[in-house]
N, C-alpha and C positions, 0 to 999 in steps of 0.2 A: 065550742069553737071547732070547724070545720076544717078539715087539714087536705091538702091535693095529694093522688097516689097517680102510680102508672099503670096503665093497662097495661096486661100479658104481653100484647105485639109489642106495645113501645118501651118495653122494659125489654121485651129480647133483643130489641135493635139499639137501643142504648146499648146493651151489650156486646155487641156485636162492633159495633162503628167503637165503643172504647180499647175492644180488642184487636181490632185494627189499627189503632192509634199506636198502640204498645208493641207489637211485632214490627209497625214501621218505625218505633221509635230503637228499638232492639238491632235492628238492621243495620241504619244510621251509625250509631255506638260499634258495631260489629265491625263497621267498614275504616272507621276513626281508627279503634283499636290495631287494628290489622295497618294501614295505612301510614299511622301515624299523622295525620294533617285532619283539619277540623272540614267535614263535609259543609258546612252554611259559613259560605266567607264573607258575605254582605254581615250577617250578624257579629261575627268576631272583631271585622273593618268598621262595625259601625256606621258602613255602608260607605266609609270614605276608601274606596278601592282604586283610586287617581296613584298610588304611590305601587300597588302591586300591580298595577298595568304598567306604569312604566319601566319596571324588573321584568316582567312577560316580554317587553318589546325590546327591550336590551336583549334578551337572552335570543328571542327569536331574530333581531339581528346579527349578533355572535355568531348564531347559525350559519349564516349565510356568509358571514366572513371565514368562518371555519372552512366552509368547503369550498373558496376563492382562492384560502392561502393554499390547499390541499392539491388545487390545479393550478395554483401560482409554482410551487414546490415540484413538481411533478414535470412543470415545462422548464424549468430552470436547472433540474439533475438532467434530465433530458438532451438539453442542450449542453451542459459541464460533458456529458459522456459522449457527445459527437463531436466535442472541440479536442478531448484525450485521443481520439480516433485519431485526429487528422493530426493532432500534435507528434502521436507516435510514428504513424505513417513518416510522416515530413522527416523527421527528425532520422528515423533510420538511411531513409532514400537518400538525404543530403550527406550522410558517411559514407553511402556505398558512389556516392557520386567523386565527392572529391577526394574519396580512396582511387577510385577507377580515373579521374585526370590526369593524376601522376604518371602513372606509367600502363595505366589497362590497354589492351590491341583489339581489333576486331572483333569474334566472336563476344569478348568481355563485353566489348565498348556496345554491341547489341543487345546484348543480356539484360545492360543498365536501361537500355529505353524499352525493353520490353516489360522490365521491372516499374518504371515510371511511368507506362500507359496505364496497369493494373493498378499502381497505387493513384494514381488520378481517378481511377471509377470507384475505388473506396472512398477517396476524396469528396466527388461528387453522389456519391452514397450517401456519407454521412450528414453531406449540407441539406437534400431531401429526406433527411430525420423528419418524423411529424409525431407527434406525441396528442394523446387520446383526439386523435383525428385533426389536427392542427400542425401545419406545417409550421417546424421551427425558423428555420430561414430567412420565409420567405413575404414576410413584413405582413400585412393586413390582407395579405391574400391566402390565408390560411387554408384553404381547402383546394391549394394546387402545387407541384414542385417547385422547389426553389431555381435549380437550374436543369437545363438539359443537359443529358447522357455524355459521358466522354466522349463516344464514338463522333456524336456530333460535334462535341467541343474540338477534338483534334483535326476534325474533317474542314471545319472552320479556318483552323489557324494554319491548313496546310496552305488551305488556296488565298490565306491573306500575306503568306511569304514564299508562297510561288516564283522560283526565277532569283532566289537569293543565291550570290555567288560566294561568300563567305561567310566566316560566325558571326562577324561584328552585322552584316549586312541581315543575316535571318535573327539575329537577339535583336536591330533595329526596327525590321519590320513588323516581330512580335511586340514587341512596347507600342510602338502606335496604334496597332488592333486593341491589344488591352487597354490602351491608352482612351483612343476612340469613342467617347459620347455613345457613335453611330456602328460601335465596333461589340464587343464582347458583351456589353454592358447591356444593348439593346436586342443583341440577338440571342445568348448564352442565357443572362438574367430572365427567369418567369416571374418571378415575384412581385407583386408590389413595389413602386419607389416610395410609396407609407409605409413608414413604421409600425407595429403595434402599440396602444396607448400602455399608459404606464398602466400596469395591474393595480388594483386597488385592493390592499387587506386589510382596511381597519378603516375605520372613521376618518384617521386624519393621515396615513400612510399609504403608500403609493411604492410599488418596486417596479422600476425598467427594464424590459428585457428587449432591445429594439436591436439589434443587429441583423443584419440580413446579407444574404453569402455574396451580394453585391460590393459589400462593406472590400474597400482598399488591400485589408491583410488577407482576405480569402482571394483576391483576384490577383495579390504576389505570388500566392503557394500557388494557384493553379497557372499561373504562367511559367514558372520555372520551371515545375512539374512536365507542363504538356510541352516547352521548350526540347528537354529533355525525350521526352518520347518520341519527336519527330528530328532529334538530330543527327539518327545513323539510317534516316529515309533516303534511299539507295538517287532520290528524285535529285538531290543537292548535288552528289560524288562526294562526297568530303572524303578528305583524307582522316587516318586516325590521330593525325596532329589537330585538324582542325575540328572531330569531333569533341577531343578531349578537352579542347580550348572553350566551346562551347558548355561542357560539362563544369569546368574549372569555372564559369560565371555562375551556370544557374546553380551550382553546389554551394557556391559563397552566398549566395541571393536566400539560398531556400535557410541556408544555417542561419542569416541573419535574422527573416522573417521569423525564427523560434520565437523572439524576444515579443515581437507584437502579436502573435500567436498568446503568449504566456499572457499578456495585458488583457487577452480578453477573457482566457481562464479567469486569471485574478478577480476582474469583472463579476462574471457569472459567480465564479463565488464569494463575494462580497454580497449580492443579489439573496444566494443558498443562507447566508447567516443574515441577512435583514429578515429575511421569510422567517427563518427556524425562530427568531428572537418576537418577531412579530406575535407568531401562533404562538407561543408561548405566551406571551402576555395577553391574548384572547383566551387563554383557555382558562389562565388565572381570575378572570375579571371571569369569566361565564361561573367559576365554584366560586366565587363569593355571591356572585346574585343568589345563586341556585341555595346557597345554603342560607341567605337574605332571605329567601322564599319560604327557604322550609323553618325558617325561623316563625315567621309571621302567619304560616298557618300551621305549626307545629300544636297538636292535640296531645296536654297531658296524658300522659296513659294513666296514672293514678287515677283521675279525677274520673277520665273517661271509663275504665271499672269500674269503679263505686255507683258511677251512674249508670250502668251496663248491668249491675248487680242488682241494682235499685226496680227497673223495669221488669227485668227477670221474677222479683219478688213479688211485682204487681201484678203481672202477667198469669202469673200460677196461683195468685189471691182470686183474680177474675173467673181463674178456667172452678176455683173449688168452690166460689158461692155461687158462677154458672150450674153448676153440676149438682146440688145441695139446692139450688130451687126448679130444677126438673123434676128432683124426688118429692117436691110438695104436691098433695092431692088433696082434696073434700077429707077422704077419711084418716089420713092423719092429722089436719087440720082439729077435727072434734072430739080425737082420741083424750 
């Protein structure tokens, strides 16, 4: 009975291509072990991988809502902290206003509107807030100021109450400027008469953040405001009975707009905890996929040792009966 052997070349290349089998099997095990997660996931899935794609594309959408809420969050403190601005502003200017109706005189009574121009261009400061390059304001027109500068707003309002011969008559001609379609709205206002859409954080939630400085309670505060700046303008005469009398309105006007001021804080933050409750409940649902994940390709380590041990053993079996048939020759052969 005749038996098949291998020749020298194709025994060392056996050799050779099983020792390469073993080092890339050792590597495999090495990267499992380190790792923790099974390198071959068709094999573990059985090839049914329809269920870890669809935790891949959860998570990789989670992504993407994470960094929405991140810029949703960010335009919404943003704007909380340029409505504090003008809340504080207002809220001081209207105590030094109707402090000073009572009984303030001349130089006081000038003091207040020069005080009132400056908090006007804070005012108008804080509405051209734009937050990571997006103006908050100023509706879908995001990449321009919400309004123009005081200097123009008051340059404005001077030549729309030009020739006012009392208070009642320059606080009437000021409300139908502001009043005016064709008046403040159209020449003051840059912004968009669009909204911004509602921000989208989640699959099925949506937060609003649409106010624009256009918006009724920002065009009370800056009319009393710039009322007040131009009421001791030398252009009128007034007397300091009837600056004070003018002060004694917008003082009551601006304390009262606190109230719709506060509605819009309220607002905004109402908006600040829909987001924070939001991303919270994305980041919960992203650690349960992600440990979903690492459930389903989670590699024993026990097992993956033993078998990491196992190659090892085979590996150094290979390299010693490699090495123990290099040492065969003719003459030990006949010895």
């Amino acid at each position: 009975m005749s038996g098949l052997s291998l020749g020298d070349l194709a025994q060392s290349f056996m050799l050779q291509r099983r020792g390469a089998d073993l080092k890339a099997e050792m590597s495999r095990l090495n990267a499992e072990l380190t790792s923790g997660q099974v390198s071959d996931v068709k094999a573990v899935l059985a090839g049914n991988v329809s269920y870890l794609t669809d935790i891949e594309n959860d998570l990789n959408t989670l992504g993407g809502f994470k960094i929405a809420t991140a810029e949703a969050a960010q335009f919404a403190d943003a704007t909380q902290i340029s409505l504090e601005r003008i809340y504080d502003t207002t809220s001081s200017l209207s105590t030094a206003i109707l402090t000073a109706s009572a009984s303030a005189v001349g130089p006081v009574l000038e003091q207040i509107s020069v005080d009132a121009e400056n908090d006007l261009d804070a005012i108008v400061s804080a509405l051209n807030t734009s937050s990571g390059g997006r103006s908050l304001f100023a509706g879908t027109a995001t990449n321009s100021a919400a309004m123009s500068n005081a200097d123009t707003i008051l340059s404005a309002l001077r030549s729309a109450t030009a020739g006012a011969q009392s208070p009642d008559a320059l606080i009437d001609a000021a409300d139908t400027w502001f009043d005016d379609p064709a008046g403040f709205s159209a020449t003051m206002y840059q912004g968009s008469d669009q909204t911004l859409a509602p921000l989208r954080v989640s699959d099925t939630d949506t937060v609003t953040m649409d106010t624009t400085a256009d918006a009724e309670e920002f065009r009370a505060l800056i009319r009393s405001v710039a009322l007040t700046a131009i009421a001791s303008d030398p252009s009128f005469g007034f007397s300091g009975d009837s600056i004070r009398e003018v002060f004694s309105e917008t003082g009551k006007r601006l304390f009262e707009n606190q109230a719709d001021l506060t509605a819009l804080q309220a607002n905004v933050g109402s908006a600040q905890e829909r987001i924070e409750t939001i991303a919270t409940r994305n980041a919960t649902e992203e650690t349960t996929l992600a440990f979903a994940k690492g459930a389903l390709l989670q590699a024993d380590p026990y097992e993956t040792a033993t078998k990491l041990e196992e190659v090892q053993f085979q590996l150094q079996s290979l390299y010693t009966v490699t090495a123990r048939m290099s040492d065969l020759s003719l003459v030990n052969f006949i010895r």
